[in-house]
Structure formats: C-alpha cells, structure tokens
C-alpha positions as CSV (number, residue, x, y, z in Angstrom):
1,X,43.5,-51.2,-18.3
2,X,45.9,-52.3,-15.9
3,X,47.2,-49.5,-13.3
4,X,51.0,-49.8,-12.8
5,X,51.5,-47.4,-10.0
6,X,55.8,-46.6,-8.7
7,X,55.8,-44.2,-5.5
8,X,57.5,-41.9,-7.4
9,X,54.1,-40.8,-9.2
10,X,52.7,-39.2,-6.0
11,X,52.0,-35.3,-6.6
12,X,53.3,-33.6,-3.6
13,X,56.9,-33.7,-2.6
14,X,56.3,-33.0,1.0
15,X,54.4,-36.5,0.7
16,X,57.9,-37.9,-0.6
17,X,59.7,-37.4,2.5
18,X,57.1,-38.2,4.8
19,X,57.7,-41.1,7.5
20,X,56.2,-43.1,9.0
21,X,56.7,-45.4,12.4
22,X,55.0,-46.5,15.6
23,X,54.8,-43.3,17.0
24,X,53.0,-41.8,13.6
25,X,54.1,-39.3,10.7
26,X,56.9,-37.3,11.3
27,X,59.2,-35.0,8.6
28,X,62.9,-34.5,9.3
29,X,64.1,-31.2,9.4
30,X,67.2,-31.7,7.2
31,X,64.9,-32.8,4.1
32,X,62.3,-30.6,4.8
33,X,64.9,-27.8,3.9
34,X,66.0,-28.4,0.7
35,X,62.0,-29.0,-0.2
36,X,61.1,-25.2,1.4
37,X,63.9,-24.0,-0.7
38,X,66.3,-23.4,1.6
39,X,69.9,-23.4,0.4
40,X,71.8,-23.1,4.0
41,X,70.7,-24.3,7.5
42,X,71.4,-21.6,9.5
43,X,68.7,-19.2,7.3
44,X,66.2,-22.5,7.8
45,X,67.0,-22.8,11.3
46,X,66.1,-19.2,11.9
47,X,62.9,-19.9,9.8
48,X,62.3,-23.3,12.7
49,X,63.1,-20.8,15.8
50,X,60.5,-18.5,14.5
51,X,58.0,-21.4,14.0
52,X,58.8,-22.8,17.4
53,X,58.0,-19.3,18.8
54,X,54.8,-19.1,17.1
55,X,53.5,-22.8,18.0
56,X,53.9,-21.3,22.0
57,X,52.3,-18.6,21.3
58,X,48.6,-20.5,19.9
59,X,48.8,-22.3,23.1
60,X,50.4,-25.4,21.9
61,X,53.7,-26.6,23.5
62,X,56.5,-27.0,20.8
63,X,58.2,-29.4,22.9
64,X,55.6,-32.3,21.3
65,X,56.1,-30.9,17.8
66,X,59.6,-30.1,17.2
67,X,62.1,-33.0,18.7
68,X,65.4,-32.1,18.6
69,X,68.0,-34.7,17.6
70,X,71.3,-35.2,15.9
71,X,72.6,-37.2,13.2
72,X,76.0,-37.6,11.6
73,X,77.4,-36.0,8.5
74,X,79.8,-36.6,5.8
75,X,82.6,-33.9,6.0
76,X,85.5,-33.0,4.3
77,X,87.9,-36.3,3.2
78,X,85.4,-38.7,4.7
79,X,85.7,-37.1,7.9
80,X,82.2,-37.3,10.0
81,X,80.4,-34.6,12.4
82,X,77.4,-34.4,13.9
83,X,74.7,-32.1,13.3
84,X,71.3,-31.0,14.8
85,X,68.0,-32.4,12.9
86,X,64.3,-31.7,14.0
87,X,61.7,-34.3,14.0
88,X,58.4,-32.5,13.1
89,X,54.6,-33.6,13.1
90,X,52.4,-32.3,10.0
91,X,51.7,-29.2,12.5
92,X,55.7,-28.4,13.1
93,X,56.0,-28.3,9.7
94,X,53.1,-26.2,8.9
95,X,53.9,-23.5,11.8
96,X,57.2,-23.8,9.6
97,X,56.2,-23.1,6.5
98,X,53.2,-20.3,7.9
99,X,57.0,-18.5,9.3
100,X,59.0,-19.4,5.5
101,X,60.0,-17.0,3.0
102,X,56.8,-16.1,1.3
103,X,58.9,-15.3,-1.7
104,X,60.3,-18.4,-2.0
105,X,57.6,-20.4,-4.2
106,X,58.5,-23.9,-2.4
107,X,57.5,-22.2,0.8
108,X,54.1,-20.7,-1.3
109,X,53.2,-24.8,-2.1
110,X,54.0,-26.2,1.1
111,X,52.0,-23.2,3.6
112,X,48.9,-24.4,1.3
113,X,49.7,-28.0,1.4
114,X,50.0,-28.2,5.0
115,X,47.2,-25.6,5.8
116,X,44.8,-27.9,3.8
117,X,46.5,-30.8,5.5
118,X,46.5,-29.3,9.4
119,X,43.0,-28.1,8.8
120,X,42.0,-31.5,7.6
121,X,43.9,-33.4,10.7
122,X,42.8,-31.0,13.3
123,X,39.1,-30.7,12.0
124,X,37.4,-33.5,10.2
125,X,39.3,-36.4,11.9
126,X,38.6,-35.7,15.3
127,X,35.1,-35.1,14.1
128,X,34.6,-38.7,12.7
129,X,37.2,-40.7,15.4
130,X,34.2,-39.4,18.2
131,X,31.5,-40.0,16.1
132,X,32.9,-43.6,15.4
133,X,34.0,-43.8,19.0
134,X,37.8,-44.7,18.0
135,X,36.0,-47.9,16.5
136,X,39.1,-49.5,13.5
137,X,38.8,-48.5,10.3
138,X,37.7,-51.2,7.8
139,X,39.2,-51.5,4.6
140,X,37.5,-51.1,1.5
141,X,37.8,-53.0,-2.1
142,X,36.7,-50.0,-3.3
143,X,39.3,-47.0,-1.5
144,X,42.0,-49.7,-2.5
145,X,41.0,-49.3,-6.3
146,X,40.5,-45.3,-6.0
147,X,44.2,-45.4,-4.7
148,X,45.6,-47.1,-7.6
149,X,43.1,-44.7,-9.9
150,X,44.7,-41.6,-8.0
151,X,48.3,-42.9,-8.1
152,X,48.4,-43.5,-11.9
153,X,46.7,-40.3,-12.7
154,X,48.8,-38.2,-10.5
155,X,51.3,-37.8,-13.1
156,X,48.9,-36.8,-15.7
157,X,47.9,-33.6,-13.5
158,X,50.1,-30.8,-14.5
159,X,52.6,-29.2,-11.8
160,X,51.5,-27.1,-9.4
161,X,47.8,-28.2,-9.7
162,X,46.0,-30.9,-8.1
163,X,43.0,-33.2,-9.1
164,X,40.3,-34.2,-7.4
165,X,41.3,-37.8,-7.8
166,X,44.8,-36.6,-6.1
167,X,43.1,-35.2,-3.2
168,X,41.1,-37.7,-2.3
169,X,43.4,-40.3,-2.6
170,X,45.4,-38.3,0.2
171,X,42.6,-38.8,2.7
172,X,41.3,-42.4,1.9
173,X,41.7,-43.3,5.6
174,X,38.5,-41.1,6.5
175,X,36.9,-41.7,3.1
176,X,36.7,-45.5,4.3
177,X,34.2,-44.2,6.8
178,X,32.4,-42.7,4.1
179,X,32.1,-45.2,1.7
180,X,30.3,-48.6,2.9
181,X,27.7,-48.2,0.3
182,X,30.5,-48.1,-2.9
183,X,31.6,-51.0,-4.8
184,X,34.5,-51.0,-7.6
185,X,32.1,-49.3,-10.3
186,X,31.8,-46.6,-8.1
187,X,33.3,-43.8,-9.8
188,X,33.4,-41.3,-6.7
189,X,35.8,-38.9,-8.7
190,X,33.2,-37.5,-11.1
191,X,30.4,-37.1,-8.7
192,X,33.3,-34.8,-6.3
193,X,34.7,-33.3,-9.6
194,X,30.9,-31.7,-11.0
195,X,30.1,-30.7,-7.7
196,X,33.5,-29.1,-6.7
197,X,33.3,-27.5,-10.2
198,X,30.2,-25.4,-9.4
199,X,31.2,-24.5,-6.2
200,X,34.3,-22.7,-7.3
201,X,32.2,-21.2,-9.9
202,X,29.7,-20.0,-8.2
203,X,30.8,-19.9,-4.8
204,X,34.5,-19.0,-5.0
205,X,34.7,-17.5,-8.4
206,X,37.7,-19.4,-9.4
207,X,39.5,-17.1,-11.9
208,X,40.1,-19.9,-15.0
209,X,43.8,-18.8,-14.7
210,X,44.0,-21.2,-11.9
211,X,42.4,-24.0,-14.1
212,X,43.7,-26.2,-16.2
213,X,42.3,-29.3,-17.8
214,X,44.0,-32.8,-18.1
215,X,43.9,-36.1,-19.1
216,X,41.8,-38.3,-16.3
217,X,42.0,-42.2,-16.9
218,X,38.7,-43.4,-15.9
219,X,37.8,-46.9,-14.2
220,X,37.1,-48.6,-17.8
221,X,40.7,-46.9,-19.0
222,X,38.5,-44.3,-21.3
223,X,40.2,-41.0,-21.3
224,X,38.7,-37.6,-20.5
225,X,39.4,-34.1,-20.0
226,X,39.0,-32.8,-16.6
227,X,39.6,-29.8,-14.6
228,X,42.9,-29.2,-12.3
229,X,43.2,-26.6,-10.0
230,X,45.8,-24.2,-8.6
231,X,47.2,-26.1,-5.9
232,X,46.6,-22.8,-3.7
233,X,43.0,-23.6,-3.6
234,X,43.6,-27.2,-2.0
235,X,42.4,-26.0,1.4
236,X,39.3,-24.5,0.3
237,X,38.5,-27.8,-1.6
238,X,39.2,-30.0,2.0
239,X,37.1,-28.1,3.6
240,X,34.3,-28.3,1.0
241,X,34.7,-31.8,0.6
242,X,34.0,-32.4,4.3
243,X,31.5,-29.1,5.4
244,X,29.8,-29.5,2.2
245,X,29.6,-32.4,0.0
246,X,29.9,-35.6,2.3
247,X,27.6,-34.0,4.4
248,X,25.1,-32.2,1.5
249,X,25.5,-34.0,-1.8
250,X,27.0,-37.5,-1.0
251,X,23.8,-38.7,-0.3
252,X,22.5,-38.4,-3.6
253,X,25.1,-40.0,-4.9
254,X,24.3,-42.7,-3.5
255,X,20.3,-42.6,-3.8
256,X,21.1,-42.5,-7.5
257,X,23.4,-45.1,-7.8
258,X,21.4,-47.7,-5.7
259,X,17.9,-46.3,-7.8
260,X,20.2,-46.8,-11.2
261,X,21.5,-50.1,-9.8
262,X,18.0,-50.9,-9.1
263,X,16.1,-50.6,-12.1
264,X,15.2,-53.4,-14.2
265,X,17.3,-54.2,-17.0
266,X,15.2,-53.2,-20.3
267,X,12.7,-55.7,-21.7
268,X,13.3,-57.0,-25.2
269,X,10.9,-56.7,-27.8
270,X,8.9,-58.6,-28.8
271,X,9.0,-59.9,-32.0
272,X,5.5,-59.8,-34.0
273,X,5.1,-63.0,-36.2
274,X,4.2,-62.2,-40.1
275,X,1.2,-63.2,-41.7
C-alpha cells in the first residue's frame, strides 16, 4: 500500500509551527500563543515574563532562550504597527508552558509535550553526540520508511493520544544511531509497542482510561488494532524508550530477527514413488 503522507497529518500542533534555519529550531512567540490558548498578549506576555524569570533562576541565562524582536502588524484600515515577538528554543517554550494556565487544556498538552521533548534534548542526545564523538549522522532506508509509516498513521491515532509509531517518528534523528542492523522489513513499531505495553502495566499501572486502541497500518498495508496512550504519559514513554528498551530489550530484537532471518527456508518433502 502506497503511503501518501501531507504535513498536515503530523499529531502535535506545537510541531506545526515549529522552524527551522541555520541557527536550529526556534518557535515564535506570536504563534505559540494562540496554540497555549491564549486569547490576548498581554495575559501571554505575563505568562513569558514569568518563564523568563524562572529560566534565571535554574541557572540558565534567558538571554539565549528568549530573543526579543519585532515584527509588523495589520491595524485598523490597512494601517501597520509594530509589535514585540519572542524567538524561543524548545526549552523557552517549555519554561513557558511549565509557568501557563494549568487550566487551560492547550497549556496541559504542551507542558507534557515539551517536558517529554526537553527531557529528550537535554538527556539522551547529549548522551549519544559524546558517545558518537559528534561523528554525522547517516541516513537510513529504513528511518526514511518508518517516517512515512508514522506520518500516514498519525491521523489514525485519536486526539489527545499518541502512538508509538508517532513518537518515534519524532526522534528518528537519534534512532538512526540505533538502527544499522534494520532493513525495510523491520517492523520496529511492534517490538516498542509490546514492550511499552507491559511496562505501563506493570510498571506504571496505566489506568485503561488513558488507553485507547486504533487502527495501525502495518508495513504490508494489513490493518490492526493497537494501543494509544494519553498524551500525558509521552514523557514517561521517552524516557523508557531510551533508559530502558534501546538499552535492555533492543538487543533481542535484533538477535531474533537476524536468528529468524537466519534459519533455513523449510525443506520440501519428499515425494514417495507408488508401487
């Protein structure tokens, strides 16, 4: 089955209105506020002072986090002004959202989407880029094909859930250090998805209120039911996927797949003459 993927299908809208230039990812302030819920600036600015405040106050200097700039306006009868905009790294926007409106439920989404995300960053990368001694990443047939398998199911996955799929499409950069031994049969998804599925059984005790099972197009375009989770438990599941399974069960994954690669295909047999 052929994957059409449009941008529009990616799950998270704080991904929507990310950018991206030579300097890195960055968020503008202006967008950011409509997506936290915000109806005025003033009220979001408040909510940025208070983050700014904060990010001093864990040691980290806001100036390289929160870059003030202006941009111009359409005002009344085509008139123009000029107004202040932030731009923010993934870690402006999370000290932005960790100081939000708890009760606002686009603030709820985004203080776990950027927790997950900030503790991903700040963690696990800088992990891997010593232990690879900043060596450039290689790309993969097979991160390339889990992509378009994450993008095309990411509209299946009901709102305010994520997939495992989903997730791990988000961090496919660091995955490609992962995943030398993979080829385009590899279906990572279900090895992560049984796994993750005990843990927050039997580790977590996910209550099956925040579960939720959808329809998962597999590599060979079958369809099956799989689990979605609460997207409040996306942080827990980045930090399970790198403190626990890469580390614990990826390997065998892939001592089964190369001893089920390996065996011999099945002898036919043999057919006894008659009498």
């Amino acid at each position: 089955m052929p994957f059409n993927v449009s941008q529009n299908q990616l799950e998270s809208p704080f991904d929507k209105i990310r950018h991206v230039d030579e300097y890195g990812e960055y968020w503008l302030s202006r967008e950011l506020q409509p997506a936290l819920g915000y109806k005025t600036w003033r009220e979001f600015n408040e909510t940025v002072e208070k983050a700014k405040i904060s990010c001093q106050n864990v040691g980290t200097n806001p100036d390289d986090h929160f870059v003030l700039g202006y941009k111009m306006i359409k005002a009344g009868k085509g008139a123009q002004r000029k107004v202040e905009d932030y731009r923010l790294t993934r870690h402006a926007c999370y000290m932005t959202a960790m100081n939000g409106n708890p009760r606002i439920q686009e603030v709820s989404l985004a203080q776990s989407y950027f927790a997950s995300q900030t503790y991903f960053a700040e963690n696990v990368q800088k992990a891997l880029a010593t232990e690879a001694h900043q060596r450039t990443l290689p790309q993969h047939k097979f991160t390339d094909l889990l992509a378009e398998r994450a993008k095309i199911n990411t509209s299946r996955v009901p709102t305010h859930y994520f997939g495992v799929l989903t997730h791990l499409f988000y961090q496919l950069h660091t995955l490609e250090r992962w995943v030398d031994d993979l080829d385009e049969k590899a279906t990572l998804e279900i090895s992560v998805g049984i796994r993750w599925k005990q843990y927050a059984d039997e580790v977590l005790r996910i209550p099956s209120t925040d579960m939720i099972k959808y329809s998962h197009i597999l590599p060979n375009g079958r369809i099956e039911k799989v689990w979605a989770y609460a997207y409040k438990w996306g942080e827990e599941f980045d930090k399970w996927i790198w403190t626990v399974y890469f580390p614990e069960k990826y390997p065998a994954y892939i001592q089964y797949r190369k001893t089920k690669l390996a065996l011999p295909a099945p002898k036919k047999p043999k057919q006894i003459k008659g009498k």
